[in-house]
N, C-alpha and C positions, 0 to 999 in steps of 0.2 A: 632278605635272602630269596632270590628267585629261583623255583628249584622246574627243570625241565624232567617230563615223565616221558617214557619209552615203553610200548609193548609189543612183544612179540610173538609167537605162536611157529614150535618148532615140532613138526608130527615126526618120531625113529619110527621105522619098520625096525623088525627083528631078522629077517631075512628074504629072500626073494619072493620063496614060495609063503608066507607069512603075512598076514593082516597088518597092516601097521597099527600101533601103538595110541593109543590115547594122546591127544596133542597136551604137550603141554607148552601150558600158558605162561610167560614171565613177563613182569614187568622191574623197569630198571628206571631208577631216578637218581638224577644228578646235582648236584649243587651249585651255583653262578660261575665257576670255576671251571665246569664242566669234569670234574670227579665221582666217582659212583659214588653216592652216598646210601640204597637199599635196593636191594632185590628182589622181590616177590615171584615164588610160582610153585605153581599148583603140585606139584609132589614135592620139592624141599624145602617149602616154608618161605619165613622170613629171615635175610640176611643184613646187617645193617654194618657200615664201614664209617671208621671214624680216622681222621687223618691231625696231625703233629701241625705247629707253625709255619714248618718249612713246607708244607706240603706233601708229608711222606704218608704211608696209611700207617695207622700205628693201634687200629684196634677194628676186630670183625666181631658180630655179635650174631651166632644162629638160635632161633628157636622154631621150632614146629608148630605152623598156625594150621596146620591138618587135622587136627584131634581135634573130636567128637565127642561132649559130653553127654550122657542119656536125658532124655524127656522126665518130667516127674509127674506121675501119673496120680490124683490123689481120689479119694473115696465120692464115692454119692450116694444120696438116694433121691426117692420120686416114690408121690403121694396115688397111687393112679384111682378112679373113680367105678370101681368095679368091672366087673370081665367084659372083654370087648371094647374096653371103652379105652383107644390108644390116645398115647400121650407122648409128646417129645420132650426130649432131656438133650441140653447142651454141656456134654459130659469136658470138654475140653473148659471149659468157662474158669475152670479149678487148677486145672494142667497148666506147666509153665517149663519151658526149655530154657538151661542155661546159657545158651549159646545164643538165642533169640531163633531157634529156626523155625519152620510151620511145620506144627504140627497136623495130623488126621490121625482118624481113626482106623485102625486095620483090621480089627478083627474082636468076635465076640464069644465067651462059649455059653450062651445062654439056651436051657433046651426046659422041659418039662411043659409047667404050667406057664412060661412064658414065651412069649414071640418076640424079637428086637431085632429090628433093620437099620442098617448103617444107612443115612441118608447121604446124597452129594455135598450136605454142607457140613459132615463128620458127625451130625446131633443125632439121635438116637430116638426112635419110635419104637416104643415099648409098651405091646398088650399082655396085659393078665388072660391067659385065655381056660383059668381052672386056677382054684385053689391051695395053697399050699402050708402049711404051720411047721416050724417058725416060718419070717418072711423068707421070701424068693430072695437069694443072690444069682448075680452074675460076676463075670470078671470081662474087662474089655481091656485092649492093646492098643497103645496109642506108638508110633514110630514120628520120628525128624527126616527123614529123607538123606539121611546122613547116617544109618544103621542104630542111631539109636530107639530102644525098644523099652516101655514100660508098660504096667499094669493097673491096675485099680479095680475094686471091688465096687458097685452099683447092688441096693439094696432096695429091695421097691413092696412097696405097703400098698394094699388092697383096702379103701372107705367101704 
């Protein structure tokens, strides 16, 4: 079965005085027959068409490939070598998206006795900079660039 793919790219305005609209994207594939056999695009999903002997269509199949599953954000700790002395944690190493997407890091609420800087490659530099009993927690925010948003706890032990 040789099947031909089509894409196209249709931008609506909403009206004159009005920004146009996000483009959306479709693509359309066909079957050696030259009948649509799926649709793809970027706001209503995937459409799939299935046709009879004779050549009639005789079944449409929708589902929404738009949905975003969240990131799963899971725990850590880190051993650090006393005050001042930073150390990097690749907190994502544990993290895993259902969807496959790239994760980073967005955000931290680490304050007191600790400093932690979100580095450009998501991994996390974290000084003791004072003492604390029990250990120091923090909590960091991991996101998919697709609105999904989780959590996790970082726990860090002072030698």
């Amino acid at each position: 079965m040789k099947l031909r793919k089509c894409i196209f790219t249709l931008a609506v305005g909403m009206c004159a005085t009005a920004l146009p609209a996000a483009p959306i994207n479709t693509e359309y594939q066909y079957d050696e027959l030259g009948r649509l056999t799926k649709t793809l695009d970027t706001k209503n999903g995937v459409r799939s068409y299935e046709y009879d002997a004779a050549g009639n269509r005789k079944k449409v199949t929708a589902a929404d490939d738009n949905s975003n599953s969240p990131p799963n954000a899971q725990d850590d700790s880190i051993t650090l070598n006393g005050l001042y002395s930073p150390k990097t944690l690749d907190v994502l190493a544990n993290d895993s998206d259902p969807d496959g997407d790239t994760l980073q890091v967005s955000a931290t609420d680490a304050s007191g006795t600790l400093s932690v800087t979100i580095n450009d490659d998501n991994t996390l530099t974290i000084t003791a900079v004072g003492f604390q009993h029990p250990e120091p927690r923090f909590i960091y925010t991991i996101t998919d660039n697709n609105g999904g948003v989780s959590q996790a706890t970082v726990t860090v032990y002072t030698q």
